[in-house]
C-alpha positions as CSV (number, residue, x, y, z in Angstrom):
1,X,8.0,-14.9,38.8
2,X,9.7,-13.1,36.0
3,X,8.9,-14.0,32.5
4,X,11.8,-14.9,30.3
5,X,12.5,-14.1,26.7
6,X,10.3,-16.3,24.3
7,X,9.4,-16.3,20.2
8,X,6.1,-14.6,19.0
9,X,3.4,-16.6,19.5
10,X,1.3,-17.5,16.2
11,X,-1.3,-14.6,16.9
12,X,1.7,-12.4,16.5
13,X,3.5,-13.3,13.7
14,X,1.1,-13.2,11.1
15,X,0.1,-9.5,11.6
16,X,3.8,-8.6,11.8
17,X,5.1,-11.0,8.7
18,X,1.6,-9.9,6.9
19,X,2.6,-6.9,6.9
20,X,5.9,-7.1,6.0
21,X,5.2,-9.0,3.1
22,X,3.2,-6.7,2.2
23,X,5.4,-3.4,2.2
24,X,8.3,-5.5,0.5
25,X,5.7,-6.6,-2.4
26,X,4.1,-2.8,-2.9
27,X,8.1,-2.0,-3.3
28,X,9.2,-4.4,-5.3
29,X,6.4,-4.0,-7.8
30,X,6.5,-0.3,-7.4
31,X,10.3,-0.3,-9.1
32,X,9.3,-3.3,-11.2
33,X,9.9,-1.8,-14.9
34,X,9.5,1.9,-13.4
35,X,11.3,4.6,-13.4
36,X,13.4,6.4,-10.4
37,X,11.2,9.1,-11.5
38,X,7.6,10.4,-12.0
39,X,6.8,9.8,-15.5
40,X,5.4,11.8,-18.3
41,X,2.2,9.6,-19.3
42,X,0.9,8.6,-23.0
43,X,-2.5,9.5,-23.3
44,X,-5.3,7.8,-24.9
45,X,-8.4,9.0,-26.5
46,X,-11.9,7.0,-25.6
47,X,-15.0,8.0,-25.7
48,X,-14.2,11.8,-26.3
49,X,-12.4,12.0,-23.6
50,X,-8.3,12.1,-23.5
51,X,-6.6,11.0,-20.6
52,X,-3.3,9.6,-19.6
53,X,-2.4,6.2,-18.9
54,X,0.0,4.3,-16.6
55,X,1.7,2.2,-19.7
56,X,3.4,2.4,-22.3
57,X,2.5,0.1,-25.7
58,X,5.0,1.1,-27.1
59,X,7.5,-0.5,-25.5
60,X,6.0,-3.9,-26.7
61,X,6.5,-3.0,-30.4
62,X,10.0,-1.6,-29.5
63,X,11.1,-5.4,-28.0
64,X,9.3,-7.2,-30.6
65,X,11.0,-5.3,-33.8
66,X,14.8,-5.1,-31.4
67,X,15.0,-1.0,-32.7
68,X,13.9,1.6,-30.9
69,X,14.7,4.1,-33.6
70,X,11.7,7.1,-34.0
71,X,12.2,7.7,-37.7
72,X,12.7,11.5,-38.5
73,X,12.2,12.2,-34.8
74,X,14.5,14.8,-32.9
75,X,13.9,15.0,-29.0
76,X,17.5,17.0,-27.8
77,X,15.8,17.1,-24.2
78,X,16.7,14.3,-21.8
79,X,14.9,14.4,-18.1
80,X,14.8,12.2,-15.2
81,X,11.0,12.3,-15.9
82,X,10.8,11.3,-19.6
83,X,13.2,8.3,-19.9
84,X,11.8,6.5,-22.8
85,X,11.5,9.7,-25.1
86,X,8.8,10.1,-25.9
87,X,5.2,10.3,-25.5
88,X,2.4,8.6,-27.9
89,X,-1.3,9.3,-28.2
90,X,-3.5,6.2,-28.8
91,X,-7.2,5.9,-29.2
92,X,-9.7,3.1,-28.5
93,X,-12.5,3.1,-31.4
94,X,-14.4,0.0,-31.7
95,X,-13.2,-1.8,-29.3
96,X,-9.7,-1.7,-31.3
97,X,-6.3,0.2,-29.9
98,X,-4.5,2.6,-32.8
99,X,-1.2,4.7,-32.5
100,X,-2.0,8.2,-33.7
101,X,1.0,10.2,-32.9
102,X,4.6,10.0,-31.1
103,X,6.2,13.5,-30.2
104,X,8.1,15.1,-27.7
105,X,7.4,14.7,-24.1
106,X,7.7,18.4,-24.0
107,X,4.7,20.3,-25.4
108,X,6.8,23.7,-26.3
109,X,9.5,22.0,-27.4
110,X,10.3,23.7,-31.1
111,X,12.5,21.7,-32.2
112,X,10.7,18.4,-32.1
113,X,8.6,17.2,-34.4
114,X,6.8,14.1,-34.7
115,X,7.7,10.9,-36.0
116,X,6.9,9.5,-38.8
117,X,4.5,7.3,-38.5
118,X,4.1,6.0,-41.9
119,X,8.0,5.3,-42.5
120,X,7.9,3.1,-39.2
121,X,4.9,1.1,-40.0
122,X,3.1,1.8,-43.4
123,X,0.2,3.4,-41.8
124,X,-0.2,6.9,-40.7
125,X,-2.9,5.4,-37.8
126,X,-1.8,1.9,-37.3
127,X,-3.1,-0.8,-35.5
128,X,-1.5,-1.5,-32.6
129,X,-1.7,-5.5,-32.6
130,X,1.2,-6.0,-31.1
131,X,-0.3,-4.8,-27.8
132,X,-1.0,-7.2,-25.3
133,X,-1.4,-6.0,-21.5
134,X,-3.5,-4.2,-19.2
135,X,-3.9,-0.4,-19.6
136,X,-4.5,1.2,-16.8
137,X,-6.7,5.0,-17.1
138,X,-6.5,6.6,-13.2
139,X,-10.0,8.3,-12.4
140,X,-11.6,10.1,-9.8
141,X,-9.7,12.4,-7.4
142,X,-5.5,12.3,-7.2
143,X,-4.9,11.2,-3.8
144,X,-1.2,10.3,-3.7
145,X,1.8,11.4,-6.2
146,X,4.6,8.8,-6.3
147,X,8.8,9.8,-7.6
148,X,8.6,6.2,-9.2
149,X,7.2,5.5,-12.6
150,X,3.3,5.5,-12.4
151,X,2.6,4.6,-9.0
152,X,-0.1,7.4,-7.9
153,X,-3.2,6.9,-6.3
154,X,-6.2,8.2,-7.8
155,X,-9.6,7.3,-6.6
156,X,-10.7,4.6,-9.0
157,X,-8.7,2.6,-12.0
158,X,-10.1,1.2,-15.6
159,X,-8.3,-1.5,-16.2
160,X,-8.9,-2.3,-20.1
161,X,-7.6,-5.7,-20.7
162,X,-6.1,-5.7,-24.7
163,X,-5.1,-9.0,-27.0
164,X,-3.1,-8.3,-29.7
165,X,-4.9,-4.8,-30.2
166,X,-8.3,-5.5,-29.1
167,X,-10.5,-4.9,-26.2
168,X,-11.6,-8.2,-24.1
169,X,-13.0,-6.9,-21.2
170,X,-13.1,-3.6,-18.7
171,X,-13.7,-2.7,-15.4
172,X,-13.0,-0.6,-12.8
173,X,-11.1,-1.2,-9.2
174,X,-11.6,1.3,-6.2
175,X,-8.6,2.4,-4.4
176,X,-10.7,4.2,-1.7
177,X,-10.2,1.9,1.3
178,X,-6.4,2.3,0.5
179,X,-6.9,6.1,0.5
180,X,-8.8,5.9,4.3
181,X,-6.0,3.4,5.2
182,X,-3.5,5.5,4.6
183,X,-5.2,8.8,5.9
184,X,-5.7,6.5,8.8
185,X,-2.2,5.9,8.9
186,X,-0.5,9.2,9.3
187,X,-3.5,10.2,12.0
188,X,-2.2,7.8,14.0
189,X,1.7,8.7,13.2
190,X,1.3,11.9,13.7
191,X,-0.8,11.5,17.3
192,X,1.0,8.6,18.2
193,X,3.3,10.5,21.0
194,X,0.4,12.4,22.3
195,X,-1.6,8.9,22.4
196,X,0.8,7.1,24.6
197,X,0.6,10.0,27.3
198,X,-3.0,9.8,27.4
199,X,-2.8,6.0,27.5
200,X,0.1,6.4,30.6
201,X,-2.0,8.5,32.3
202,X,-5.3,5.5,32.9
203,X,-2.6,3.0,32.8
204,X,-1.0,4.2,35.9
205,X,-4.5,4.4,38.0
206,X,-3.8,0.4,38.5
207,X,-1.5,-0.6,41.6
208,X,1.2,-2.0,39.8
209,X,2.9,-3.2,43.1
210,X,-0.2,-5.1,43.9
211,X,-0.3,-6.7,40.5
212,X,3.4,-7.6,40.9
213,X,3.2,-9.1,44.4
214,X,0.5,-11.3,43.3
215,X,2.7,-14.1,41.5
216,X,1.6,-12.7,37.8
217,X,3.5,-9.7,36.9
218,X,1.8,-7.5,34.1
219,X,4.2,-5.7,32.7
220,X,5.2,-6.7,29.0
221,X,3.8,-6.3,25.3
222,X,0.0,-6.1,24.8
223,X,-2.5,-5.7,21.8
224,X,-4.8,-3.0,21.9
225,X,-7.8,-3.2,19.6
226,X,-10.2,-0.5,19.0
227,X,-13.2,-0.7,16.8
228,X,-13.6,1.7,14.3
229,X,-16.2,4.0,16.5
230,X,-13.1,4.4,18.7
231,X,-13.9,2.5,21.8
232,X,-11.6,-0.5,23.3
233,X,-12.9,-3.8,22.1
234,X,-9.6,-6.0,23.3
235,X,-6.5,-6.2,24.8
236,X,-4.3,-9.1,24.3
237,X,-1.1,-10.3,25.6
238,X,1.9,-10.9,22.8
239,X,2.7,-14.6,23.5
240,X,5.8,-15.4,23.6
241,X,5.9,-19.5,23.0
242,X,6.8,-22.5,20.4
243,X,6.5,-25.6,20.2
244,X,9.2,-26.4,22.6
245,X,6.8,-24.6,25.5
246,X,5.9,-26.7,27.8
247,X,2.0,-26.9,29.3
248,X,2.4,-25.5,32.3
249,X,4.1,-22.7,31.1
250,X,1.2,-22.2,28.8
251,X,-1.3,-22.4,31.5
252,X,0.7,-19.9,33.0
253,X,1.0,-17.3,30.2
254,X,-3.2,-18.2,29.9
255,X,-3.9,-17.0,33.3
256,X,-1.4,-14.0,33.0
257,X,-3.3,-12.7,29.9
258,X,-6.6,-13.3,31.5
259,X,-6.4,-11.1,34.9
260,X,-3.7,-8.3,33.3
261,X,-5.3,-8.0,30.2
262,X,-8.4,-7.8,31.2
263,X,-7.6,-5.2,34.2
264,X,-5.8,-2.8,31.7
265,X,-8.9,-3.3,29.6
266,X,-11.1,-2.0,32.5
267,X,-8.8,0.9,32.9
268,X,-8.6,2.4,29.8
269,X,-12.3,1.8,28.6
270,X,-12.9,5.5,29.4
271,X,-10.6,6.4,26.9
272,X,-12.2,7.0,22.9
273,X,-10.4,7.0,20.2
274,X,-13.5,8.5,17.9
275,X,-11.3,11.4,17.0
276,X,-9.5,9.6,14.6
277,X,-12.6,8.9,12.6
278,X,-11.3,5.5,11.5
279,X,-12.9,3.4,8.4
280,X,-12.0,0.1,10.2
281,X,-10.6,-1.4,13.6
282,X,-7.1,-0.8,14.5
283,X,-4.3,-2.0,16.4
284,X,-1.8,-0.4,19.2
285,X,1.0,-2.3,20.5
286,X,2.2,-1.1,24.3
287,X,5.1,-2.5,26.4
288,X,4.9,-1.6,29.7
289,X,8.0,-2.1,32.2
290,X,7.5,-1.2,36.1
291,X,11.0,-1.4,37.8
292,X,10.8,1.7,40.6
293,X,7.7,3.2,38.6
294,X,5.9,2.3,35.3
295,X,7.3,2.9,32.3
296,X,5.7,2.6,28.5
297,X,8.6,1.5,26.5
298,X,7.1,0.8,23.3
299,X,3.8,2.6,21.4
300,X,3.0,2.0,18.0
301,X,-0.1,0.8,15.4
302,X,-0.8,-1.3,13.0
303,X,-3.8,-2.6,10.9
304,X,-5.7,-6.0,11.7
305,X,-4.2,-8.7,10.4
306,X,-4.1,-8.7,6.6
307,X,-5.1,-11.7,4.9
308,X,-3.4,-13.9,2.4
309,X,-6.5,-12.9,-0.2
310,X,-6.0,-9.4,0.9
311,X,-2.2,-9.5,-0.2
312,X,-3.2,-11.4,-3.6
313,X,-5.8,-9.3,-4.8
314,X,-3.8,-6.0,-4.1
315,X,-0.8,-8.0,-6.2
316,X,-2.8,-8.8,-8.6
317,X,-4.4,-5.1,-9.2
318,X,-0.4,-3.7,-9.1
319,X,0.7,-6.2,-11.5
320,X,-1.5,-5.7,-14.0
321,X,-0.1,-2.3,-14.1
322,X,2.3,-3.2,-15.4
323,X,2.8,-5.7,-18.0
């Protein structure tokens, strides 16, 4: 009995769609009010220490007063990398955000000078209370460099939450599961070929004509899930049913999962994936297809499921980048 072609069944989707949601969200916030380029950063003094930041304040003040004109400022360089400018150095002194200087984004650039700070506001050190956002200072160790705005990954962020100048509240957000995730990622990428063989190679210790002649046919799509340690913890059929399946056909697909799956669980139990050194389970997807011999048609991985808080929480940490 051959199985025919059916839609995902709900303990598929979500780790597909999941995912997807998730790659098209990191993208669309990634070019949300950033540049096609890495940018040159503002920098901003606190606690003695100066370090650059992934915003601009500026740019509020510039859509507030409808002129972005840098009184008795000359830049005559234009780069892909510096597309507002300009770069400004703030400070944070009591718990209050000031402007100290707006120059070049070039630091031997002779023939800039800074602006004029006093012309444009009345103050040579003014009060930036026009500010309202996140500010975002990257810490720890530079993991990733992004070509779009200010999308690296550093190890840690401060997120310094500022109204109208002032500092409400601070705190600091780890990036170090995405870091593993990603390492994670291109391990299994990059091994990914040499993975299927080894997988072929226990797969094909079953009698596949046995399986075949016995009324429940196991070749098609399964779930493999390892544990972090590397060793097989499930295997599970992709189900392919909706609402209009009937019950028999679901008892069916029930008993199919239980005897294949858990034969091709058997089989490849042997088989550690410790190597990888992974921070969290994993999933590989297989599709097997025995016509004269077995074939393995389809090998890739993805992450357990990711949850709808998951998703949320990582928006919520981009979009606070920027404002």
């Amino acid at each position: 009995m051959r199985k025919v072609s059916r839609l995902p069944a709900c303990g598929t989707i979500p780790v597909i769609m999941k995912k997807t949601i998730l790659i098209l969200l990191v993208f669309f916030l990634s070019i949300s009010k950033a540049y096609s380029t890495g940018q040159v950063p503002d920098y901003l003094i606190i606690d003695k220490d100066t370090v650059p930041i992934f915003n601009n304040p500026l740019e509020q003040y510039f859509e507030q007063v409808k002129n972005r004109v840098l009184i008795d400022f000359n830049n005559p360089y234009e780069s892909s990398a510096c597309w507002r400018g300009y770069k400004a150095y703030w400070e944070l002194k009591d718990d209050s955000l000031f402007l100290l200087k707006i120059t070049s984004c070039y630091e031997n650039s002779s023939e800039s000078k800074d602006a004029n700070l006093f012309a444009m506001f009345g103050n040579i050190r003014p009060f930036a209370s026009w500010y309202n956002g996140t500010i975002t200072v990257p810490k720890g160790e530079l993991f990733y460099v992004s070509d779009m705005g200010y999308n690296a990954i550093y190890e840690f962020e401060d997120k310094l939450v500022i109204e109208n100048g002032m500092l409400k509240s601070k705190r600091q957000i780890s990036n170090i599961e995405s870091i593993q995730q990603i390492k994670l990622n291109n391990k299994l990428y990059s091994q990914i070929s040499d993975l299927k063989d080894t997988l072929m190679a226990y797969i094909n210790k079953l009698d596949w004509e046995k399986l075949d002649n016995s009324n429940c046919d196991c070749w098609d799509s399964y779930i493999l899930t390892y544990a972090k340690n590397g060793q097989i913890s499930d295997v599970e059929l992709i189900k392919y049913q909706d609402d209009s399946t009937t019950i028999g056909y679901k008892f069916y697909v029930w008993k199919f999962d239980k005897k294949c799956s858990k034969k091709i669980k058997h089989i490849i139990k042997p088989l550690s994936l410790s190597y990888l050194e992974s921070h969290r389970d994993f999933k590989i997807e297989i599709e097997l297809f025995y016509g004269d011999h077995l074939e393995m048609w389809e090998c890739r991985h993805y992450f357990e499921p990711i949850t709808e808080k998951e998703i949320e929480d990582y928006v919520r940490k981009k979009m606070d980048i920027k404002e």
